[in-house]
SETORSE-260749 format. One record per residue (C-alpha): x negated, y negated, z. Coordinates in steps of 0.5 Angstrom, whole numbers, plus 500, padded with zeros to 3 digits. Layout:
N
XYZ;...
! end
This chain:
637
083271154;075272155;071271150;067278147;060279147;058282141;054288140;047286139;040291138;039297139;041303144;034308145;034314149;027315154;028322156;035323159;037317160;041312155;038305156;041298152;037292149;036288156;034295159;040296162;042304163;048305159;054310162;061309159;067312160;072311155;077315148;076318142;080313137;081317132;085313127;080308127;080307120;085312117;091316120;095322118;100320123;104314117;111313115;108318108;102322113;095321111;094313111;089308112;090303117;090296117;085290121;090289126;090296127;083296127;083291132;089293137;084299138;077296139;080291143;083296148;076299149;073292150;079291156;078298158;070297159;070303155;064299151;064306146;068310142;067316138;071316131;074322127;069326122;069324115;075327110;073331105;077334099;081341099;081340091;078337085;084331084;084330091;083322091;084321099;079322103;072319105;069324099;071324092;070328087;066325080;066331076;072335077;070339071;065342075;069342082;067349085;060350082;053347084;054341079;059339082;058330083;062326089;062319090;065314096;072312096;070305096;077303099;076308106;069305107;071298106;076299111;070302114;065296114;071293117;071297124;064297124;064289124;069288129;067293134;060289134;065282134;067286141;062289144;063296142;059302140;061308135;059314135;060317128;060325127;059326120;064333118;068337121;067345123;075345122;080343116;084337119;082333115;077337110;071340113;065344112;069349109;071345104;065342103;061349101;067350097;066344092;059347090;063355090;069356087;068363092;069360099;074355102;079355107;082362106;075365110;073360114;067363117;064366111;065358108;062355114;056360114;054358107;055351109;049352114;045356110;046356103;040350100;045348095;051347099;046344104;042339099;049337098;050335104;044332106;046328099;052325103;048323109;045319104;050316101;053314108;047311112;044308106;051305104;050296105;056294108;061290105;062285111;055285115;051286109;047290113;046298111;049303116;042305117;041298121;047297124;047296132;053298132;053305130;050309137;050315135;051319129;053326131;051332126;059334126;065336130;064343134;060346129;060353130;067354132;069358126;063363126;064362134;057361135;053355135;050352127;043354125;037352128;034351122;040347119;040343126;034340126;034339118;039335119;037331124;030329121;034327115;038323119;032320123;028319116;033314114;036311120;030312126;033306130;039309131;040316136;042323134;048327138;048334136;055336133;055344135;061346140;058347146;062353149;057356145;050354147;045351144;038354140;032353144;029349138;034345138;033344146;026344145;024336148;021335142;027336137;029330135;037331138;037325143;044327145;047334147;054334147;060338149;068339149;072341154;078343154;082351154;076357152;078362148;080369150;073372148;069367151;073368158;071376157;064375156;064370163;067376167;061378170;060386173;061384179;068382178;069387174;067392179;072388184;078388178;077396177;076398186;082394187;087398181;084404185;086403191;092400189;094407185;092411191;097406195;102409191;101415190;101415198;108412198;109417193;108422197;110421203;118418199;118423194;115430197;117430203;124426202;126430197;122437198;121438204;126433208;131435203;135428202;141428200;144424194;145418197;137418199;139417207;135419212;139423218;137428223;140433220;137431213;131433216;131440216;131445211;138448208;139455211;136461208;139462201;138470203;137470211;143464213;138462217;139455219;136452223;140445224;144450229;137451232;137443232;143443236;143449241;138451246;132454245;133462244;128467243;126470237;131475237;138471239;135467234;135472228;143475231;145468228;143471221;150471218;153479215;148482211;152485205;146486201;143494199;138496205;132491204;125495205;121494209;116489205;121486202;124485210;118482212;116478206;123474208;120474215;114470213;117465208;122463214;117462218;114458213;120453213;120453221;113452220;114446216;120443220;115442226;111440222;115434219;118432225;112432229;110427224;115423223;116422231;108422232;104416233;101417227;106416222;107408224;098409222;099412215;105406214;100401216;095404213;097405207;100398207;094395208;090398202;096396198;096389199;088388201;087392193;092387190;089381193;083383190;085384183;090377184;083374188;079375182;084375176;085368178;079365179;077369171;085365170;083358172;076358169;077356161;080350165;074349170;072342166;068340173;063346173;062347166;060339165;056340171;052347168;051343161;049336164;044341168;042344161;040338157;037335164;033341164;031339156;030332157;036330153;041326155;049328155;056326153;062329153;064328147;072331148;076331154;083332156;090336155;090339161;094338168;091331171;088334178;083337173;082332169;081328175;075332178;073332171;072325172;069325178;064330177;062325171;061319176;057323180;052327175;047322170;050323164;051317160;058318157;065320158;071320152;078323153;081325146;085321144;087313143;092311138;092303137;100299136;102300129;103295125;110296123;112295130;111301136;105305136;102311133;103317137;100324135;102331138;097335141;097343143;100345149;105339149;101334150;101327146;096322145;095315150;096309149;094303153;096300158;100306159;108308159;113312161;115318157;119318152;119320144;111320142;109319150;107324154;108324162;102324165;100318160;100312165;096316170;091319164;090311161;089308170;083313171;079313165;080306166;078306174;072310172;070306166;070300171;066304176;060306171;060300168;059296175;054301178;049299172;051291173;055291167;059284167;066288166;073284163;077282169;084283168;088279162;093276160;096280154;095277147;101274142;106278139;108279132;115278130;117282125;125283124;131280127;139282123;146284126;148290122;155287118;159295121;157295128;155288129;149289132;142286134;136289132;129287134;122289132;115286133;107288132;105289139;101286143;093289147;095290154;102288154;106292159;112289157;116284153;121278154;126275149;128270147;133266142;135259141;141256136;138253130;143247130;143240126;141238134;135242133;132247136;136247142;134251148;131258148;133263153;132269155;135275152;132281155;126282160;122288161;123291154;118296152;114298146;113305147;116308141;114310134;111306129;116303125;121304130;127299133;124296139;131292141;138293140;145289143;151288142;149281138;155278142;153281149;147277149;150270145;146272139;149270131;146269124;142263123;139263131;132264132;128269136;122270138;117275143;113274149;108279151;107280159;102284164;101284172;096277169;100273166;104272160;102271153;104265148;110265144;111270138;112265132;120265132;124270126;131267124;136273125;139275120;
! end
C-alpha cells in the first residue's frame, strides 16, 4: 500500500478558484460519506461508527483520488429526553422556551475528533454542513422548536421561517456554531477552527427548501461572519438549496460566502412550471388548437356525412348504395334507382314516384316537396362529386397533417418541459456561470439518482467547467460486523460502494458504472492540476470474524470484515492436527461481499468443501493489483 500524505495547511480561495497550500489548484471529484461518524442504517437504526468504519470510508476516498468528502449535518433532537444525537438538551425543564440550554454529545464528537484526524492521516479534506433544511436527522425545524414549544416538525415551513428570522432562535444557533468550532479536539489537540482538515463549513444542508425559497440574506451573511470571526482560515460554503437561486448579497464579491453550491437531482413540479417559458406555453397551447380542430374535421367528414348525409348503415360500411339518401318517406322518390338506371328526364323521373294514396296536396305543399327532393338530389351530387374529386384525398391529407404536425408540437415541448428536472448538465453549466459572474467558486454539493447517461453528462460537463468540485451521494463504508452499510434512496436507487459490485440486496444496478466514473473523472481532475494520484493497489487485509457448522444442516458459514478495494475473496482452510498446521488450500474463490452489514458471507456444505470442527480458516482479499495478506485464521467451530 502507498503510503498516505497527510493533509497539511490551508485551503484559500482567490476569486473563483480553490487553490492548496503549495499553490496548486484544487478540483475534485468524489462522494458524500454520510455515515462517516454516525449511521441510521445499524442492526437497531440511528448508531455510531466505528474507527475501522471511519477508516474504510476515507481510505477509499484517498484510493479514489476523491481527496474531499462532505459529511451529513449535525443531529438535533426531536424532544427534550432525546440523548442520540450531536445536540443535547441540558435543561429539559426548559425545552420548548427561549431558556432552553443544550450541550455536545461528548461520545458523537469524540468519534468526530477521530474522523477528522484520520482524514488529515489520509490526505482528505471535510467539508462539514452545519444543520439540516430537513428532519432526517433533526434539522432547522426542530432547532427552532427547542426554544418555542409552538414550532416543529408538524409545520415546517412556519418552524424554518423563524429559524431564520427569530433573534432567539438565531442566537441559539449562532451559540451552537460556537461550541462546535471552538471545540479542542480530543486527538489533534487542535480547535476545529484551526483544523487543515476542515475545508469548508457549509452554513447547512438545502436550506430553504421547506419554504421553497432561498434563507434570509441577512440570516446568510449573519452566519457566515460568524463563522468567519472564529475560524478566518477556514472557507465558508453557502448551505441554501440552489434550485432557488441565491440573494444578490449574498452574490455580492464582497459577502463572505467563498463557495456557492447546488444539488442536482429531479426538480420539483412547481419549479418545472415556473421554467416553462411563453414561448412554450404558446406552442403547447397552438398545438392542442390544431389537434382539436383535427378532430373535429374528422369528426365532420366520419360523423356528419357518414351517418347524415351518407346514411351508413349499422355495420358502418361504406358502399355505393350507402351513399345515397333513402327514398322519400312522402314522394318514394329513390334515387339508388336513379343510380342505376340511365339518366331520364325530370318528368320519367318523377313517373317512378310510387302510388300516392294520400288526400290531394295543395299546391305549396306540393311544391315544398319538390324543393326538399331537390335538396337531397343536391346533396347526393354534392357528396359524390366530393367523394370522387381529387379534393377529397386534399382534406385527408391535410387534415392528417395538421393532425400529426400539432401533436408533434405539444409532444416536442412537453418532452423538453419533461426532460428538464433532470438536465443536471445545463443546470450545473448556468450555476457554475453564476458564481463565475460572482466571483465565487462552485461545488456541486449532491449529485445522482438518475439514469447513468445523465450522470455521465453531468460529469463531463463538470470536467470541462472551472469548478473546483464534484461529490456524488452517497458512499457507504464495510461494516464491521461483515458486509456493507447499504441505504436506500427515492426512486429506487441504493447507495455505492467501492470498488463496486453487482447487484443484489442493498446494491443497486448502475453501482459498478456510477463507482468507475466518479473514480476515471476524480483521476482526471486530479491529474490535470498535477496531483501526484494513487495507482492502483492491492486490497488491504481482511478481518476473519466467525467460522461454524450448523449441528442441524451441517453447514458452513463464514464471515469476515472487509477489506478497501477488494473486489473479492479466497478462502482457505487447513486441518489443525497434532502434525501441525497441516497445508492450506482453497475453498472458494471469487467470493463477494456485497451483502448487508452483518450478513453471512460464505456458506457450504461443511463436507462438499473438506471442512470440519476444529479446522482453521482464514480469508485473502483480491483485486486486478494483487492479493492482499492473509486474514488472521479463525477456528471453526
Amino acid at each position: 500500500m502507498s503510503t498516505p500524505t497527510p493533509v497539511t495547511g490551508f485551503v484559500v480561495r482567490r476569486g473563483t478558484t480553490l487553490y492548496e497550500p503549495s499553490g496548486a489548484v484544487l478540483r475534485f471529484a468524489s462522494f458524500n460519506t454520510p455515515g462517516l461518524t454516525v449511521t441510521e442504517d445499524g442492526p437497531g437504526g440511528w448508531a455510531r461508527t466505528t474507527a475501522s468504519e471511519r477508516l474504510d470510508l476515507l481510505e477509499t476516498v484517498r484510493r479514489l483520488n476523491g481527496r474531499v468528502v462532505r459529511t451529513y449535518t449535525l443531529s438535533i433532537p426531536a424532544a427534550a429526553n432525546d440523548t442520540t444525537r450531536h445536540v443535547v438538551v441540558s435543561s429539559p425543564a426548559a425545552y420548548g422556551s427561549s431558556a432552553v440550554a443544550f450541550t455536545l454529545n461528548e461520545p458523537l464528537f469524540v468519534d468526530f475528533d477521530n474522523a477528522i484526524s484520520t482524514a488529515s492521516a489520509r490526505g482528505v479534506r471535510l467539508i462539514v454542513p452545519l444543520i439540516d433544511a430537513w428532519e432526517w436527522w433533526g434539522g432547522a425545524a426542530s432547532f427552532a422548536a427547542m426554544y418555542n414549544s409552538k414550532l416543529g416538525r408538524a409545520d415546517a415551513a412556519a418552524a424554518s421561517a423563524a429559524f431564520f428570522s427569530d433573534p432567539t432562535i438565531v442566537a441559539g444557533f449562532k451559540a451552537l456554531v460556537t461550541a462546535v468550532l471552538s471545540r479542542n479536539n480530543t486527538v489533534t489537540g487542535r480547535r476545529y477552527a484551526d483544523e487543515p482538515a476542515i475545508l469548508a463549513w457549509e452554513t447547512g444542508n438545502e436550506l430553504g427548501a421547506a419554504n421553497s425559497a432561498p434563507p434570509p440574506a441577512a440570516w446568510t451573511l449573519q452566519i457566515a461572519n460568524h463563522i468567519k470571526s472564529l475560524a478566518p482560515k477556514q472557507l465558508v460554503m453557502d448551505g441554501s438549496f440552489g434550485i432557488y437561486g441565491w440573494p444578490a448579497e449574498v452574490l455580492d464579491q464582497a459577502s463572505p460566502i467563498d463557495i456557492l453550491s447546488n444539488h442536482y437531482y429531479g426538480l420539483p413540479s412547481s419549479l418545472v412550471l415556473k421554467s416553462i417559458t411563453p414561448a412554450q406555453y404558446a406552442v403547447v397551447a397552438m398545438g392542442i388548437v390544431g389537434i382539436v380542430v383535427g378532430l373535429v374535421l374528422v369528426a365532420l367528414a366520419l360523423t356528419t356525412c357518414g351517418r347524415r348525409i351518407l346514411r351508413l348503415p349499422p355495420d358502418g360500411k361504406l358502399s355505393s348504395s350507402a351513399l345515397l339518401p333513402s327514398p322519400s318517406p312522402t314522394t318514394g322518390l329513390d334515387l339508388r334507382t336513379l343510380e342505376a338506371s340511365p339518366p331520364r328526364s325530370q318528368a320519367a323521373a318523377i313517373e317512378l314516384r310510387a302510388p300516392d294514396t294520400s288526400p290531394p296536396r295543395a299546391s305549396g305543399e306540393s311544391a315544398a316537396e319538390d324543393a326538399s327532393q331537390a335538396v337531397v338530389a343536391k346533396r347526393y351530387t354534392t357528396v359524390s362529386a366530393w367523394l370522387s374529386a381529387p379534393r377529397a384525398l386534399a382534406f385527408t391529407v391535410g387534415t392528417l397533417a395538421l393532425l400529426a404536425a400539432s401533436a408533434a408540437a405539444v409532444g416536442i415541448v412537453v418532452a423538453r418541459i419533461g426532460g428538464s428536472p433532470m438536465d443536471y448538465a445545463g443546470r450545473f453549466a448556468a450555476d457554475v456561470a453564476t458564481a463565475t459572474a460572482s466571483g465565487k467558486a462552485f461545488i456541486a454539493g449532491e449529485f445522482g439518482l438518475a439514469r447513468t447517461s445523465v450522470l455521465q453528462a453531468f460529469m463531463d460537463a463538470f470536467v470541462a467547467s472551472t469548478a473546483s468540485g464534484a461529490l456524488c451521494w452517497s458512499l457507504r463504508p464495510h461494516a464491521s460486523n461483515g458486509g456493507f452499510y447499504t441505504h436506500v434512496e427515492s426512486g429506487g436507487y441504493y447507495s455505492y460502494h467501492y470498488p463496486g459490485f453487482p447487484a443484489a440486496e442493498g446494491f443497486g444496478a448502475d453501482e459498478q458504472q456510477v463507482v468507475s466514473m466518479v473514480a476515471q473523472v476524480a483521476n482526471t481532475v486530479a491529474s490535470a492540476v498535477g496531483f501526484a494520484t494513487v495507482g492502483k493497489l492491492a486490497p488491504e487485509t481482511p478481518v476473519a470474524l466467525t467460522a461454524a457448522i450448523s449441528t442441524t444442516t451441517a453447514t458452513l458459514s463464514v464471515s469476515w470484515r472487509g477489506s478497501v478495494g477488494a473486489a473479492s475473496y479466497t478462502l482457505y482452510s487447513f486441518s489443525v492436527a497434532a502434525s501441525g498446521n497441516g497445508t492450506a488450500r482453497a475453498i472458494a474463490s471469487g467470493v463477494l461481499d456485497n451483502k448487508p452489514a452483518g450478513a453471512t458471507l460464505f456458506s457450504a456444505q461443511a463436507s462438499a468443501v473438506g471442512v470440519a470442527v476444529g479446522h482453521g480458516v482464514y480469508v485473502v482479499a483480491v483485486n486486478d493489483a494483487g492479493t492482499s495478506d492473509p486474514s488472521n485464521v479463525i477456528t471453526v467451530k
